[in-house]
C-alpha positions, 0 to 999 in steps of 0.5 A: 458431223456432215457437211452441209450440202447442196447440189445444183444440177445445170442441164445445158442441152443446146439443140444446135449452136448459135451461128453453127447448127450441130457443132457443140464446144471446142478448146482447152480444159483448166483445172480448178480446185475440188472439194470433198463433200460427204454426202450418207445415205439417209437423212440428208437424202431429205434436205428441201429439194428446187429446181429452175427447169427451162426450155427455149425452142422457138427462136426469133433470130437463131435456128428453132430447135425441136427437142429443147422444150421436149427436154425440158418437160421430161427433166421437170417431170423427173424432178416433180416425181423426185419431190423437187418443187421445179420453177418453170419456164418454156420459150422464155425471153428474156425478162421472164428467164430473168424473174425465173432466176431471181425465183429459183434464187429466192427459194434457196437454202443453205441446207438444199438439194437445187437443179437447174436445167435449162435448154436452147442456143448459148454462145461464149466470149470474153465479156466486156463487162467483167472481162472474163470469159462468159456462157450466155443463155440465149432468150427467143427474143434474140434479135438484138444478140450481135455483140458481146456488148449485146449478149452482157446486156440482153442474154443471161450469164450463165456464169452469174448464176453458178456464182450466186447459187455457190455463194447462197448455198455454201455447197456444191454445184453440178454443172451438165453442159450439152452444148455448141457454144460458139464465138461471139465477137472476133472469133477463138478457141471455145473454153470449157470454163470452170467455176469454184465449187461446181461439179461440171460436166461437159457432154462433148469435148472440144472439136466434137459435135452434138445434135439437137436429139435429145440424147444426153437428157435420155441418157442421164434420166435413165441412169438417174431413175435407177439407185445410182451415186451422182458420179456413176451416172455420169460415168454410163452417161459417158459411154452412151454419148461415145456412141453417138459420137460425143466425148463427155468430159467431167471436171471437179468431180469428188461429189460424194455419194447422191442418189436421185433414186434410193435403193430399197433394201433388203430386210435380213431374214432372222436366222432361226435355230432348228427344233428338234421336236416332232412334228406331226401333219394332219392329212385334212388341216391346212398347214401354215405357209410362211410369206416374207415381211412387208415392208410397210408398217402400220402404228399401232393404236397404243403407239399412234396414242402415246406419241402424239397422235389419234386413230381414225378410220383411216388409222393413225394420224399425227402431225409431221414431227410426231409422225417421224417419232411414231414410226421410229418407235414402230422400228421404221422411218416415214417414207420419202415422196419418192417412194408413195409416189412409186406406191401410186406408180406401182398400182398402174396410177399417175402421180398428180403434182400440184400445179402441173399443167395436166394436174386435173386430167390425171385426178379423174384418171385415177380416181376413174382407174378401178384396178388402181383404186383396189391396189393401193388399198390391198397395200393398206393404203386408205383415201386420205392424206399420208406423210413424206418424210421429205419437207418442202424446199421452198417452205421448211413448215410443209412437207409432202403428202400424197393423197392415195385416191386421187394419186395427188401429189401436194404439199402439207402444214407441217402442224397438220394432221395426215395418215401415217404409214412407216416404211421398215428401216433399211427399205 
């Protein structure tokens, strides 16, 4: 049996330093211990995915920064595609990055996929409260941020955070920290801190710089769209920020094997002996041309029927748990979001999640999108509702559907019926 497991992804990206523009982190690297998750490729690929995504660009006190909103619109974007349900926040103060917190809190599980990404100004000191050494988030109405007094009372605790989630999820927390943090109070060697149970990546050593360039989001979101396991992407994200001049370290790394984007695989072609038989070719008669099998399944009607669910116009339909054992005994599996979403991609669509802020604008896109209406349908794609194998993570009774003819991406009652299409095992 598996361990359970739960990934919390902290992006930092922190366009410049509270009191230093452009420096980012200094000091010593203490070990902590490691854990071994095992993490397969297959089913716990599915575990309910959230996210707590913000970005802080418009400061009252610090220096504004340009990429930090920028970042985290792209991040938000990625997660959405990679059907994470994202809590979202730009040019937060402090009471609105505190109740987005308590959300993201709320929405998790002991059995999810979690990422925060945040991005903006943080700082670093002893914390008078807990005398631990603390990395504060920094909120834009940070006119009263002087002392660590100050920060304990009006920033947010980045540590508070990592402790909270590791202890509500009993998991793993990845931690990617892109950021100049300075001294708060009488000054000292910038700490790249721990915490137990996290995977922390840091975007540049101790007496290094950063800029607010966005370079560390466009180097991890490259690598992450591709099937790579978590660890070697922060492997080429490595060499990438070499180039620009900043020196990743990584810290309780054995994370076992996550992937933001499975790899389709191939199906094997059935090794078929030769016949010896002749064979004869008529000059006029067309002859048969073989073409390689699709990886898409479509329930038959005696299938759909003896499984639970019914045929329609637009195929079969079944309710969540029956749509699973349709398409298992169809020899395939329901596909995740990630892969109707491509679906939609691939035909020249935008995928339109609920919610988002340009979700209308990219419903009359598609629909007005002719080319894309007649893709999707020559995949065998219809205009209705079609399952995701991949459930909501903030409601276990939903999961997520895409509608192929507005390209929507929305979340289903699992006790519903929507159109099922398979996908063959292994792809």
């Amino acid at each position: 049996m598996y361990k359970i497991v739960t990934m919390l992804i902290v992006g930092l990206l922190f366009g410049s330093c509270a009191n230093s523009p452009a420096t980012r982190g200094s000091g010593s690297s203490p070990s902590y211990a490691t854990r071994d998750v095992e993490v397969v490729f297959g089913e716990e690929q599915t575990y309910p995915r959230i996210a707590l995504v913000i970005g802080n660009n418009n400061y009252q006190k610090n220096k504004k920064l340009t990429n930090a909103v920028p970042d985290a619109r792209a991040m938000r974007n990625f997660l959405e595609n990679r059907g994470f349900k994202v809590v979202y926040a730009e040019d937060a103060d402090k009471n609105t990055m505190t109740n987005r917190v308590n959300e993201f809190m709320g929405g998790l599980g002991k059995k999810s996929v979690a990422v925060i990404y945040y991005a903006g100004h943080a700082s670093q000191d002893k914390s008078r409260k807990t005398g631990m050494t603390t990395n504060y988030l920094v909120p834009i109405n940070d006119s009263s941020l002087t002392s660590v007094t100050d920060y304990d009372r009006d920033a947010i605790s980045m540590n508070y955070i990592l402790n909270k989630a590791d202890e509500l999820n009993h998991g793993i927390n990845i931690a990617m920290l892109d950021a100049c943090r300075t001294p708060i109070g009488r000054g000292g060697n910038i700490q790249n801190i721990g915490a137990e149970g996290v995977y922390l990546v840091y975007s540049t050593a101790s007496g290094t710089t950063a800029s607010d360039s966005g370079a560390f989001r466009r180097s991890f979101l490259k690598y992450a769209e591709k099937a790579m396991k978590l660890t070697d992407i922060f492997e080429k994200v490595k060499l990438d920020l070499r180039k620009e001049g900043q020196r990743p370290s990584v810290q309780n790394d054995k994370v076992g094997s996550f992937y933001f984007t499975q790899a389709i695989k191939p199906t094997p072609m059935p090794v078929v002996k030769p016949q010896t038989v002749d064979r004869v070719v008529y000059r006029d008669r067309p002859q048969a041309v073989s073409t390689p099998q699709s990886k898409w399944i479509t329930p038959t009607k005696s299938v759909c029927e003896s499984n639970g669910g019914e045929i329609s116009k637009y195929g079969c339909r079944a309710k969540w748990e029956d749509a699973k054992k349709i398409c298992r005994v169809s020899g395939g599996v329901l596909p995740t979001e990630e892969i109707l979403g491509q679906v939609v991609r691939d035909c020249g669509g935008s995928l339109a999640t609920y919610g988002s802020k340009d979700f209308v604008s990219l419903i009359k896109k598609n629909i007005a999108n002719k080319s894309y209406q007649s893709c999707y349908k020559k995949k065998g794609f219809q205009s209705a509702y079609c399952w995701s194998l991949t459930s909501i993570s903030y409601n276990i009774k939903d999961a997520w559907i895409v509608n192929f003819y507005s390209g929507v991406l929305h979340n289903g009652v699992k006790g519903n019926n929507a159109f099922v299409r398979c996908v063959r095992a292994g792809q």
